[in-house]
C-alpha positions as CSV (number, residue, x, y, z in Angstrom):
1,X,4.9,-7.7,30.2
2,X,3.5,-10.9,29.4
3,X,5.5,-14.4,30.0
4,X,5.6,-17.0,27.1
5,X,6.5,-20.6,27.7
6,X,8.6,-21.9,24.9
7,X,10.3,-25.5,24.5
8,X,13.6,-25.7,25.3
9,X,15.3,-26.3,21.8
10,X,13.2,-23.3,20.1
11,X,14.7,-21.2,23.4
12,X,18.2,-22.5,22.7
13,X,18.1,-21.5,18.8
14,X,17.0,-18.1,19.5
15,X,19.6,-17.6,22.1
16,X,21.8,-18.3,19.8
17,X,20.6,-16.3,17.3
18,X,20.4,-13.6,19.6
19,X,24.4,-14.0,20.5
20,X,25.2,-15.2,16.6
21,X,23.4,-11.7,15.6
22,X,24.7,-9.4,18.8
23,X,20.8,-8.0,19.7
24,X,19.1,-8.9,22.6
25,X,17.0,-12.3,22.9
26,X,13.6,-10.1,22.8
27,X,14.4,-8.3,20.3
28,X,15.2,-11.6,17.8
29,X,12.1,-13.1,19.4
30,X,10.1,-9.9,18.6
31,X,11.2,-10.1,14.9
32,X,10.7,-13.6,14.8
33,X,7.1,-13.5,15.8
34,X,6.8,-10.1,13.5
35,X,8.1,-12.3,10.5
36,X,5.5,-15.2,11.0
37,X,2.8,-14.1,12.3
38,X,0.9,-13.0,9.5
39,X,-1.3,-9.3,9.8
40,X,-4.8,-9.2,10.9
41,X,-7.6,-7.1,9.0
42,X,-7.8,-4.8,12.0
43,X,-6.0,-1.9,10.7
44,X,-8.3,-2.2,7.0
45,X,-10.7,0.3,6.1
46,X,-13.9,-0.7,7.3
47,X,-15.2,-2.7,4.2
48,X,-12.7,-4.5,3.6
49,X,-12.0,-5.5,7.2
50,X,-15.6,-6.5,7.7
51,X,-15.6,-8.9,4.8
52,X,-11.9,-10.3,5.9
53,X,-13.2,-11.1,9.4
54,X,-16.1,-12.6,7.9
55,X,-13.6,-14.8,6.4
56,X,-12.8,-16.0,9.9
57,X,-16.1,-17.6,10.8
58,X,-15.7,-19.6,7.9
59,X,-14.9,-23.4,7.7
60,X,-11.9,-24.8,6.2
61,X,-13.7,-25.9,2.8
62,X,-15.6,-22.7,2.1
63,X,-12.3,-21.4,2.7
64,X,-10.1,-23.5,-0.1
65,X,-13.4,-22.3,-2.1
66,X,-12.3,-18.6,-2.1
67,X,-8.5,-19.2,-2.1
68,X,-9.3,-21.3,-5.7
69,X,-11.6,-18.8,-7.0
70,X,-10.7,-17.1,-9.8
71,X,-12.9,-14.1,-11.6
72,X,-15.1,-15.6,-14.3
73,X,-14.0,-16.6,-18.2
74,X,-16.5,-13.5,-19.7
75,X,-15.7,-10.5,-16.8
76,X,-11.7,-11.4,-17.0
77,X,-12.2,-10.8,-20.8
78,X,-14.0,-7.5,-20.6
79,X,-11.3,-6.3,-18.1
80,X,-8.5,-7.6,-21.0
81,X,-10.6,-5.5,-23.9
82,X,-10.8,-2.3,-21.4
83,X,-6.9,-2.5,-20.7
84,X,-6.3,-2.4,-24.2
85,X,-8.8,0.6,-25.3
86,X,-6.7,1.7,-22.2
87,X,-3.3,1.3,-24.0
88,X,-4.3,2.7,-27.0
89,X,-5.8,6.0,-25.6
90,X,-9.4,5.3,-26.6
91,X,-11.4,4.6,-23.7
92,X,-13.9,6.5,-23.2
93,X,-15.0,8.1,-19.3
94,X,-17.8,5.3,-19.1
95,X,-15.1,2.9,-20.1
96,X,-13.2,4.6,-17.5
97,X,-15.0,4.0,-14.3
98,X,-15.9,-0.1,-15.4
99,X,-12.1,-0.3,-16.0
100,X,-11.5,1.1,-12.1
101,X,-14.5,-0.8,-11.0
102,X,-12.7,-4.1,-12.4
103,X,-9.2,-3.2,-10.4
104,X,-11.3,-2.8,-7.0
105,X,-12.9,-6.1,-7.7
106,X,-9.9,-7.7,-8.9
107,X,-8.1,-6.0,-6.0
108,X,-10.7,-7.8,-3.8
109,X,-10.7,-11.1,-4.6
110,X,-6.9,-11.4,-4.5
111,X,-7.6,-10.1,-0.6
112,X,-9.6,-12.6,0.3
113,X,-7.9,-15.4,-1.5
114,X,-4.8,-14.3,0.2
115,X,-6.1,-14.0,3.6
116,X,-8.3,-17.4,3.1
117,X,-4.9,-19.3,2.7
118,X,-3.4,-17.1,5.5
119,X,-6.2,-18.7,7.9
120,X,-5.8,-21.8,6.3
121,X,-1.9,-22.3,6.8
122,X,-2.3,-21.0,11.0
123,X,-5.6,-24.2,10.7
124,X,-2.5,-26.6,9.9
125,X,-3.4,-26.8,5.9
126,X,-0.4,-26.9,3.8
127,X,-0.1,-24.2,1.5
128,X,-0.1,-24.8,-2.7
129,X,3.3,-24.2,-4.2
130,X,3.2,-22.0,-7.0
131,X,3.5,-24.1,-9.7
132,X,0.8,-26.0,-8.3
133,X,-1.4,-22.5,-8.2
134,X,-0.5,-22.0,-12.5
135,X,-1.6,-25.1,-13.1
136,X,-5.0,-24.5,-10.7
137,X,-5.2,-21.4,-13.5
């Protein structure tokens, strides 16, 4: 077991949270740190946690670069025709795989724009509200 130093007021609250909630001061200290402490690409498959921990070496504007990047006017319209051929039961197989391939990219960014802020909040950045993100769109 490892010992954390904490400041006195943050030791008090959780105390008190711990007798407010009836659990045991580790335990509401465990789930507190669980809660905040966002999760690390270890646990990815291998190609996506390669390019998150990439992400890691990055500095703080090549960062806010990702987390505002958004897929392009012309690919985001081909991905809007395919999901309607899609709806109406006429895509065909080719169609098919670019329609998956789209959903993996688009799966992709939204990864690394997510963890990009998640590095960016733990550098001290403040994060964008999301009415401030729609009106980024």
């Amino acid at each position: 077991m490892t010992t954390v130093q904490i400041p006195e007021p943050l030791y008090r609250r959780l105390a008190r949270l711990a007798e407010l909630t009836q659990h045991p001061l580790e335990e509401v200290v465990t789930r507190a740190l669980e809660s905040s402490v966002p999760p690390l690409p270890d646990s990815l498959p291998e190609p996506m946690r390669a390019d998150l921990l990439a992400l890691e070496r990055l500095g703080d504007d090549e960062l806010l670069t990702i987390a505002r990047s958004v897929v392009n006017a012309e690919r985001h319209e081909q991905h809007t025709q395919l999901l309607e051929k899609n709806r109406a039961g006429s895509l065909a197989e080719s169609e098919r795989a670019q329609l998956t391939q789209f959903r993996i990219e688009a799966d992709q960014l939204m990864l690394r724009k997510a963890y990009a802020y998640i590095l960016l909040k733990w550098r001290g950045h403040r994060l964008p509200t999301l009415a401030e993100l729609d009106a980024q769109a």
